[in-house]
MDTraj code that builds the backbone (N, CA, C; nanometers):
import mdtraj as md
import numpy as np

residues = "UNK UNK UNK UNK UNK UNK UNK UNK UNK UNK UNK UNK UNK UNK UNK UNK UNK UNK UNK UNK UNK UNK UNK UNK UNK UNK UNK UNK UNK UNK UNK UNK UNK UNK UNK UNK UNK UNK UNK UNK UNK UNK UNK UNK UNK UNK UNK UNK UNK UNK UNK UNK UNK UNK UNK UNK UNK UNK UNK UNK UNK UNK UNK UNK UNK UNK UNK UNK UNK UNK UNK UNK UNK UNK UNK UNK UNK UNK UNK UNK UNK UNK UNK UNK UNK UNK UNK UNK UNK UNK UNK UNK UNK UNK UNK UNK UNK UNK UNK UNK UNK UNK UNK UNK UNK".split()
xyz = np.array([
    [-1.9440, 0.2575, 0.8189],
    [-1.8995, 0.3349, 0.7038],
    [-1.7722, 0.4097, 0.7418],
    [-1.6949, 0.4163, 0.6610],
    [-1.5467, 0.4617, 0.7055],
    [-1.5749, 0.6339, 0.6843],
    [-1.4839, 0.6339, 0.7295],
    [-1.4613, 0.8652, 0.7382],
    [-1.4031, 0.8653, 0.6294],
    [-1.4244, 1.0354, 0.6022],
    [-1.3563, 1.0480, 0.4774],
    [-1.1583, 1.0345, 0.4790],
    [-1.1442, 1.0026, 0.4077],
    [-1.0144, 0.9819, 0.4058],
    [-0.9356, 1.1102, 0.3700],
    [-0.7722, 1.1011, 0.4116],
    [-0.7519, 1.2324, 0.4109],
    [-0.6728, 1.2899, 0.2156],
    [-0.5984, 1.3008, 0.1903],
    [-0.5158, 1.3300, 0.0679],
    [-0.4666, 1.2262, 0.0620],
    [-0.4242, 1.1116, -0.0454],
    [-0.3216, 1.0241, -0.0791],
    [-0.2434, 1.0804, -0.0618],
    [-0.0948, 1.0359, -0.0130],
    [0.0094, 1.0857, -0.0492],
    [0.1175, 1.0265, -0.1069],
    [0.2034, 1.0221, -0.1581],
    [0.2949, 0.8787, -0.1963],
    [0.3667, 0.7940, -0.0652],
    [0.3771, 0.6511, -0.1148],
    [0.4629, 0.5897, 0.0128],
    [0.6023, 0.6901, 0.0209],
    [0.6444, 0.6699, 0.1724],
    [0.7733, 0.7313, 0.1895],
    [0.8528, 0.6419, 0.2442],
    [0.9696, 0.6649, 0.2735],
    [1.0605, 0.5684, 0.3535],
    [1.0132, 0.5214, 0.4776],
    [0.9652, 0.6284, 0.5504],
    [0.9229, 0.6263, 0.6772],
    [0.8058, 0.5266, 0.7360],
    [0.7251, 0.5348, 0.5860],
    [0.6018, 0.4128, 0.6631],
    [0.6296, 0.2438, 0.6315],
    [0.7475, 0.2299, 0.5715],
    [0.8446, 0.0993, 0.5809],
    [0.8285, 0.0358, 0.6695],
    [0.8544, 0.0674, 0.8184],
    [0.8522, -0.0465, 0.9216],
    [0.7121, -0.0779, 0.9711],
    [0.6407, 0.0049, 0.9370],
    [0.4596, -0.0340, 0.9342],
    [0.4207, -0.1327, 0.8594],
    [0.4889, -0.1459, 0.7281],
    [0.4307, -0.2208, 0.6284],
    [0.4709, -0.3462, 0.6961],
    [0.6321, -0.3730, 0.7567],
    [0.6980, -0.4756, 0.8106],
    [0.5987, -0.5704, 0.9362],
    [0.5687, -0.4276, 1.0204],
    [0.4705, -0.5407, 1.1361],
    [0.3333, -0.5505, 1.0845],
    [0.2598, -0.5126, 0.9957],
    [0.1788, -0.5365, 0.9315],
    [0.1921, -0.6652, 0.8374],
    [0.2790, -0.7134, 0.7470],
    [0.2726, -0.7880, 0.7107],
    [0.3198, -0.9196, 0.7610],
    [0.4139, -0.8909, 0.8946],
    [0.4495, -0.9404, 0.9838],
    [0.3187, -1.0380, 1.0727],
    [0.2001, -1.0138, 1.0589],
    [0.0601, -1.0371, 1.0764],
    [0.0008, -1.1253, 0.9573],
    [-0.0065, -1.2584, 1.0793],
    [-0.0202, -1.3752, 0.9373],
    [-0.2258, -1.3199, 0.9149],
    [-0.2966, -1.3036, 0.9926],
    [-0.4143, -1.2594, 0.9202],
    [-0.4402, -1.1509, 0.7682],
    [-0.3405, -1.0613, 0.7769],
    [-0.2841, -0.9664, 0.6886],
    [-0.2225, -1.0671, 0.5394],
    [-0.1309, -1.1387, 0.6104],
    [-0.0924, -1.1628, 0.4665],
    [-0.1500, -1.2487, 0.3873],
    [-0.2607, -1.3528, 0.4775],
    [-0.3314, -1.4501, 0.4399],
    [-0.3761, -1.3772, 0.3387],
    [-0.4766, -1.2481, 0.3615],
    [-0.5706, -1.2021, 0.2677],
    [-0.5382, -1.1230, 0.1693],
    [-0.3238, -1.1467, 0.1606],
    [-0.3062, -1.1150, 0.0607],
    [-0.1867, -1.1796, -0.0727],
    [-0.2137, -1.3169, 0.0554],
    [-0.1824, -1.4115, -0.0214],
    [-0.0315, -1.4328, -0.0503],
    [0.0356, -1.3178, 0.0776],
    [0.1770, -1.3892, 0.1207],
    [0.2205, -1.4638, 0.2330],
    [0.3054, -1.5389, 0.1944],
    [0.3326, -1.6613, 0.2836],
    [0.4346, -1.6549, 0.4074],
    [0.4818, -1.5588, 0.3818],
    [0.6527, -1.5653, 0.4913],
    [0.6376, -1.3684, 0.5314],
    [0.6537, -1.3568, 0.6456],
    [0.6931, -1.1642, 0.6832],
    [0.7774, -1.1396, 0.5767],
    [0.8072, -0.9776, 0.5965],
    [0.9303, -0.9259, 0.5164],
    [1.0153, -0.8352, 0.6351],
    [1.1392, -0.8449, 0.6145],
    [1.2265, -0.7686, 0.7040],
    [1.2125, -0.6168, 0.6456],
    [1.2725, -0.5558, 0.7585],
    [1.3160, -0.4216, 0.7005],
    [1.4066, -0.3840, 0.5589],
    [1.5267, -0.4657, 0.5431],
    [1.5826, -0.4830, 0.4806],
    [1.5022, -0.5226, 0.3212],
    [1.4212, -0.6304, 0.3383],
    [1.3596, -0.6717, 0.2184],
    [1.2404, -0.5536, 0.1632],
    [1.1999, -0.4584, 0.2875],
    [1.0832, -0.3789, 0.2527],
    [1.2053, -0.2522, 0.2149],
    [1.3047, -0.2659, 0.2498],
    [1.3861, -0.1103, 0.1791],
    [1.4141, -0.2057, 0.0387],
    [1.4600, -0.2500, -0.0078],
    [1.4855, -0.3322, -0.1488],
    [1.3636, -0.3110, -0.2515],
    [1.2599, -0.3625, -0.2001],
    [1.1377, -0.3410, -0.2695],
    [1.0911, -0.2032, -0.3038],
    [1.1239, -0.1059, -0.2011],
    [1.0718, 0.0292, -0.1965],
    [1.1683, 0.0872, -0.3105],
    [1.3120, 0.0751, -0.2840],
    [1.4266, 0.0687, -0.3969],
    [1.3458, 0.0401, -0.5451],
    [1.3649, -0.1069, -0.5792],
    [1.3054, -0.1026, -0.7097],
    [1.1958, -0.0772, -0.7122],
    [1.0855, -0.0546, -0.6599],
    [0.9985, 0.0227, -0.6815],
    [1.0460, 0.1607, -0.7962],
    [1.1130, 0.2784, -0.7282],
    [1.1621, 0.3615, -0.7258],
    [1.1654, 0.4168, -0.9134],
    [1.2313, 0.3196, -0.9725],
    [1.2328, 0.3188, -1.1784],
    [1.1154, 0.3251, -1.1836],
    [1.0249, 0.2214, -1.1800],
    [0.8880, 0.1880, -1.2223],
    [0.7740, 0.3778, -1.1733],
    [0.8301, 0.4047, -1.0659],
    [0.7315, 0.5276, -1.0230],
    [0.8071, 0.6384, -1.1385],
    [0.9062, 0.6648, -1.1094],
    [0.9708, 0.7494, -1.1958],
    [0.9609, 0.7507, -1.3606],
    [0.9477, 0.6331, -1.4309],
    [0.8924, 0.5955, -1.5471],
    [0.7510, 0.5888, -1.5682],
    [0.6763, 0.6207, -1.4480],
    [0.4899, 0.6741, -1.4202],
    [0.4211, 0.5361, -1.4828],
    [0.5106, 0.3992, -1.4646],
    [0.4495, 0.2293, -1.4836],
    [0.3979, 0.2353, -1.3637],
    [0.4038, 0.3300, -1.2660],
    [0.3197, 0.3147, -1.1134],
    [0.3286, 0.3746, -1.0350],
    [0.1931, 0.3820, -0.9549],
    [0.1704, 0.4883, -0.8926],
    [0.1072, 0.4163, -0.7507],
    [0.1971, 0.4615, -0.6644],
    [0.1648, 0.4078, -0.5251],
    [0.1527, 0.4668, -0.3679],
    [0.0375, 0.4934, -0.3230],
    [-0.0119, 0.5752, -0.2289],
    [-0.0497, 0.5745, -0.1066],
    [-0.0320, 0.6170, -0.0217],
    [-0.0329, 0.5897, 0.1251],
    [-0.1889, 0.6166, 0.1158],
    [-0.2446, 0.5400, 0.1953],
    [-0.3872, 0.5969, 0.2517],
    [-0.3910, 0.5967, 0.3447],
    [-0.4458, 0.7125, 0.3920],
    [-0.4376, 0.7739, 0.5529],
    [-0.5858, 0.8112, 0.5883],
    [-0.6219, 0.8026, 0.7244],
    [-0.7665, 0.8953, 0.7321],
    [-0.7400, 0.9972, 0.7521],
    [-0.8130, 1.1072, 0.7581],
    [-0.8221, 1.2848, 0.7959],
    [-0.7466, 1.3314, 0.9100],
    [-0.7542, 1.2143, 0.9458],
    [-0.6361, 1.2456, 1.0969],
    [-0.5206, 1.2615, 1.1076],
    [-0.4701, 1.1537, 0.9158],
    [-0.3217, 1.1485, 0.9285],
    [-0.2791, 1.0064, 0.9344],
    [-0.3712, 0.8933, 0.9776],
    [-0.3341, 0.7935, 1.0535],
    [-0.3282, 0.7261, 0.8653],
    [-0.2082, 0.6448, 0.8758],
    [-0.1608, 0.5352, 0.7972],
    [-0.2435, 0.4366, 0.8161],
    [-0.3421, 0.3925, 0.7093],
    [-0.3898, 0.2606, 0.7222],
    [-0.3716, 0.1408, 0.6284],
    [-0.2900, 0.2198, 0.4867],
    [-0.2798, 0.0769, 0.4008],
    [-0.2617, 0.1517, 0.2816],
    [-0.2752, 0.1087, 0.1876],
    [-0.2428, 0.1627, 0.0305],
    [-0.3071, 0.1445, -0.0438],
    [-0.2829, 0.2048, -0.1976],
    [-0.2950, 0.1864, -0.3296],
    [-0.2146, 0.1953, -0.4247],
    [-0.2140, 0.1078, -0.4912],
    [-0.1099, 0.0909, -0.6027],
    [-0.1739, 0.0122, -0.7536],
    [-0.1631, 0.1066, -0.8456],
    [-0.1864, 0.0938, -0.9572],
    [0.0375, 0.0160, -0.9985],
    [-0.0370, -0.0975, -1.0963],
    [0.0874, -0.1245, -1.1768],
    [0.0674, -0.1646, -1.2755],
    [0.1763, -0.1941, -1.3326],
    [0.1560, -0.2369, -1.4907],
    [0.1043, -0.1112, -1.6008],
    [0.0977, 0.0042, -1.5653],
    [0.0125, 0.1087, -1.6328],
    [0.0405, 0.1399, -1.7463],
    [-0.0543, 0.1511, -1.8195],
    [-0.0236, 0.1704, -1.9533],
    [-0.1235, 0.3031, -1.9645],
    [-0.0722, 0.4256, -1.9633],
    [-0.1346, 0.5502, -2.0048],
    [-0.2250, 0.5529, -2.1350],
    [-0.1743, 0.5283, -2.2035],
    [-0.2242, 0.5789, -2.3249],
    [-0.3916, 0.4216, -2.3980],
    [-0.3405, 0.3034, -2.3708],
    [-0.4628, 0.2436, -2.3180],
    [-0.5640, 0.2512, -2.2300],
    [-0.5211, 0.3278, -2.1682],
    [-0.5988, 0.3759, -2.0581],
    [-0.6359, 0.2687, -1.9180],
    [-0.5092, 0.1418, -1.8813],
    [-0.5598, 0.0097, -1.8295],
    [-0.4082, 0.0711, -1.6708],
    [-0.4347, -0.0476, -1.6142],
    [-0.3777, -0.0874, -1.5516],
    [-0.4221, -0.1742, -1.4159],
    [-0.3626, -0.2594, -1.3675],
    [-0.4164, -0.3336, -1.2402],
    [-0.3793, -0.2512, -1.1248],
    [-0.4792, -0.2807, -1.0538],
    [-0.5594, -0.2060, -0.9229],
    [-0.5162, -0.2674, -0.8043],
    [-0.4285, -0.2436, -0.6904],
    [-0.4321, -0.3115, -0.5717],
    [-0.5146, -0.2194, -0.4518],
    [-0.5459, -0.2580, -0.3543],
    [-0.5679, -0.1754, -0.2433],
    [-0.5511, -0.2790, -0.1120],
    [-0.4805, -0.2659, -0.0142],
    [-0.4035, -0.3239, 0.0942],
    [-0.4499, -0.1886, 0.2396],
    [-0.5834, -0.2787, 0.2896],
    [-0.5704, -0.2050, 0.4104],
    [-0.4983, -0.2675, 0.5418],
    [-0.4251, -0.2187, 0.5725],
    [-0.3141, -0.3485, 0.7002],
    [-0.3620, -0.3072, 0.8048],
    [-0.4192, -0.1671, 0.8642],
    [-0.4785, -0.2060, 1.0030],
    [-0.5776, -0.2572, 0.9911],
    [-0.5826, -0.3487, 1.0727],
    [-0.6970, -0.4738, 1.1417],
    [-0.7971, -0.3851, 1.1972],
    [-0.7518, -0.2754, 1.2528],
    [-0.8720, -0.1852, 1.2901],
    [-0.9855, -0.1143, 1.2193],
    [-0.9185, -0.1127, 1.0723],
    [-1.0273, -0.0112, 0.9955],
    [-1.1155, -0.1163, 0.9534],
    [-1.0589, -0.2499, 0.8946],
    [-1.1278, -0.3916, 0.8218],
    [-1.2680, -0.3436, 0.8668],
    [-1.3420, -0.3570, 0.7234],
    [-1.5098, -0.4188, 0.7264],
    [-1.5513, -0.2555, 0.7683],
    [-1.4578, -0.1002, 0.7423],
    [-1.5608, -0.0213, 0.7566],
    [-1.5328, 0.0756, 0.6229],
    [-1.5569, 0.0287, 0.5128],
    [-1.5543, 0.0496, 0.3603],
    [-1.3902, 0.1556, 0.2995],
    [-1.3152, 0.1334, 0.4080],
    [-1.2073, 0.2201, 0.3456],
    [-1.1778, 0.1723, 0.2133],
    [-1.1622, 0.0407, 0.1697],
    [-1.1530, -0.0033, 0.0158],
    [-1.2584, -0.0444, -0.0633],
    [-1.3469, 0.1103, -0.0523],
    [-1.4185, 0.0784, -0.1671],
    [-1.3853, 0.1826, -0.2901],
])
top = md.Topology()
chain = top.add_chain()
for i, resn in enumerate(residues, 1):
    res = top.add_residue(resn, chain, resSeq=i)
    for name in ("N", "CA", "C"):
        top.add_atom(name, md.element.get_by_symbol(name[0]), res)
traj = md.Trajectory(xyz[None], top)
């Protein structure tokens, strides 16, 4: 059973090159169904347009950390539509270490 987790906080620039050797990890991307790494470069681009979509509140995207602080993966709501009350659900845990102890439930 996983620990409690600590505050979401939003992604920042800084946990960019995490996401890079993380997805850089073909077990990682298998299970999320990408095919090729991403550079630094391609993960600042993405974080970029990201950037409208958060600011226009179409999405909301969150670091998940445990109580310790430690970065283990995310959440990201997109597509959101407020006032329907909908939107699709991701959750991406990239350390290999937490896997299989319920952080995404």
């Amino acid at each position: 059973m996983a620990e409690d987790l600590g505050r979401p906080r939003p992604i920042e620039r800084d946990h960019l090159p995490r996401y890079v050797a993380r997805f850089g990890d073909t077990e990682v991307r298998r299970r999320l169904d990408l095919y090729l790494p991403f550079s630094v470069a391609q993960e600042e681009r993405w974080f970029e347009s990201l950037q409208e979509s958060l600011d226009k509140q179409e999405a909301v995207l969150l670091a998940m950390e445990t109580s310790e602080g430690i970065h283990i993966g995310n959440v990201v709501l997109v597509t959101v539509k407020w006032k329907d009350r909908n939107a699709e659900l991701g959750i991406t845990i990239g350390d290999k270490s937490c896997w299989d102890l319920g952080y995404g439930r």
